[in-house]
N, C-alpha and C positions, 0 to 999 in steps of 0.2 A: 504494500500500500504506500500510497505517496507519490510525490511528482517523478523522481527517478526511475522508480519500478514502472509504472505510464509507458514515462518515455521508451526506457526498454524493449517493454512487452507490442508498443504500437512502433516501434524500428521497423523500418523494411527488411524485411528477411528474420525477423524474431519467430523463432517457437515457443509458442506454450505448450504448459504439460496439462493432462485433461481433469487432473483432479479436479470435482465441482467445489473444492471446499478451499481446499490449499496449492492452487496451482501455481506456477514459478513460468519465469520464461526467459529462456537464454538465445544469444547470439555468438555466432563463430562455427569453426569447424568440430566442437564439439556437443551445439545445439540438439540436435536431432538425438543423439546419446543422453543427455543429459534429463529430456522432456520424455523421451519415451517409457511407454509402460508405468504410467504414476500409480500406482494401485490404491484404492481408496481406503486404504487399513495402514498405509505407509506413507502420513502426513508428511512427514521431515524424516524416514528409516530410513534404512540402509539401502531400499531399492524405491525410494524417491532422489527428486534432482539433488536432494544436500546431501545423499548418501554417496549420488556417482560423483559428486563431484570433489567428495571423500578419496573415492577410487584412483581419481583421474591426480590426486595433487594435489589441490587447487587453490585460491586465495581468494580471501577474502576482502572489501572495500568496506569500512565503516565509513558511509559520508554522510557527516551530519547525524549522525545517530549513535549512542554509545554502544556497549554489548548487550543494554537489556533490550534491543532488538535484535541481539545477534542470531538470527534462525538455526544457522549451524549449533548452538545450547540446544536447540530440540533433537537433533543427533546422539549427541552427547547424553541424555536422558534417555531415549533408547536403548545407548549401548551399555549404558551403568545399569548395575546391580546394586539394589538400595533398599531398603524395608519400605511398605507401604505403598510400592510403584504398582500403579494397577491401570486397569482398561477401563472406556467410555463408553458406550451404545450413546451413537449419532446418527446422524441422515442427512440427505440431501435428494431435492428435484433433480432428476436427469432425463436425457433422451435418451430411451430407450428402442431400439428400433424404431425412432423416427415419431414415439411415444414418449410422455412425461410420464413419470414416474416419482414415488419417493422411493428411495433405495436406503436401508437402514445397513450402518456396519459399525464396527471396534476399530477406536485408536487408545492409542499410551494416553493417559491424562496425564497433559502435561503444568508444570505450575511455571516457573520462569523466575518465581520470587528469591530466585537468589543469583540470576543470571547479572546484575552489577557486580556484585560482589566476586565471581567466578570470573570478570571482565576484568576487576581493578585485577585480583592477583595472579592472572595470565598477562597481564600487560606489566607488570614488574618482575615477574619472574621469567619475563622473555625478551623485557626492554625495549618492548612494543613503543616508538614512539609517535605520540601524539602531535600531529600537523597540524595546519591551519588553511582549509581556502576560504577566503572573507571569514564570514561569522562562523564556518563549519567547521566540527571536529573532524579530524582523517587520519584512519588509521590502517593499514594494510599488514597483511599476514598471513602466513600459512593455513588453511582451514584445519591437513592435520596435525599440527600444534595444539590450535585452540580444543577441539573435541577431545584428542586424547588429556588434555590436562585437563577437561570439565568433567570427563568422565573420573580421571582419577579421584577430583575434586568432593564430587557428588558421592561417588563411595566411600569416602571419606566422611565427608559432613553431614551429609541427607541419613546418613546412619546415626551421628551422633546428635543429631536434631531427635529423631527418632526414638532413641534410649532416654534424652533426656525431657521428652513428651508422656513416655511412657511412664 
């Protein structure tokens, strides 16, 4: 959402991926890989576009936004082992053979409420530095960097959040 993701998604030659909920939509030569097959159970997993693009290497652009929009954290949440991580029953309108439809399916519920937090201390513990264009933050970086230290992160913390809930 937002002016940038717009512009992106309405680029000539952009793909979208079909998800009716969470779609994403990339450009270049690895568009078509990255959009295809979005499965509706695999919001941000491992075989949606933040997972290939997991695959592929990839980086990431924060502009203008910190990491509590960072979508790669919902990765990250996926791939962590944590107490309490559970599934959603959702839906969505679709075209279904050329018919609307609601289609109900399972995702990760995800929370995000600690994705600032997991953003300060990957970016000090990786020396991520914070740019400036005009008023915007800018930050670039490995994607798998940031997931595999949120993952570690999250099994770490989201456990000891956990015990001390309990």
């Amino acid at each position: 959402m937002g002016a940038v993701p717009e512009l992106l998604r309405t680029w000539p030659g952009a793909l979208r991926s079909a998800h009716p909920a969470t779609s994403f939509a990339a450009i270049g030569p690895n568009a078509a890989y990255l959009t295809a097959d979005h499965r509706l159970e695999e919001e941000s997993g491992n075989r949606s576009p933040v997972g290939r693009l997991y695959e592929l290497d990839g980086e990431v652009l924060l502009l203008g936004v910190t990491h509590w929009n960072n979508t790669s954290l919902h990765l990250a949440e996926v791939r962590a082992h944590y107490p309490g991580k559970s599934t959603l029953r959702t839906g969505s309108a679709m075209l279904i053979a050329g018919t609307r439809q609601w289609v109900d399916y399972e995702v990760l519920h995800t929370y995000g409420d600690d994705f600032g937090e997991i953003g300060q201390a990957f970016d000090s513990a990786h020396n991520i530095a914070v740019q400036q264009i005009a008023q915007a933050e800018v930050r670039l970086f490995k994607q798998r960097a940031v997931v595999d230290f949120a993952v570690a992160w999250m099994e770490q913390r989201r456990d000891l959040r956990h015990r001390i809930k309990s």
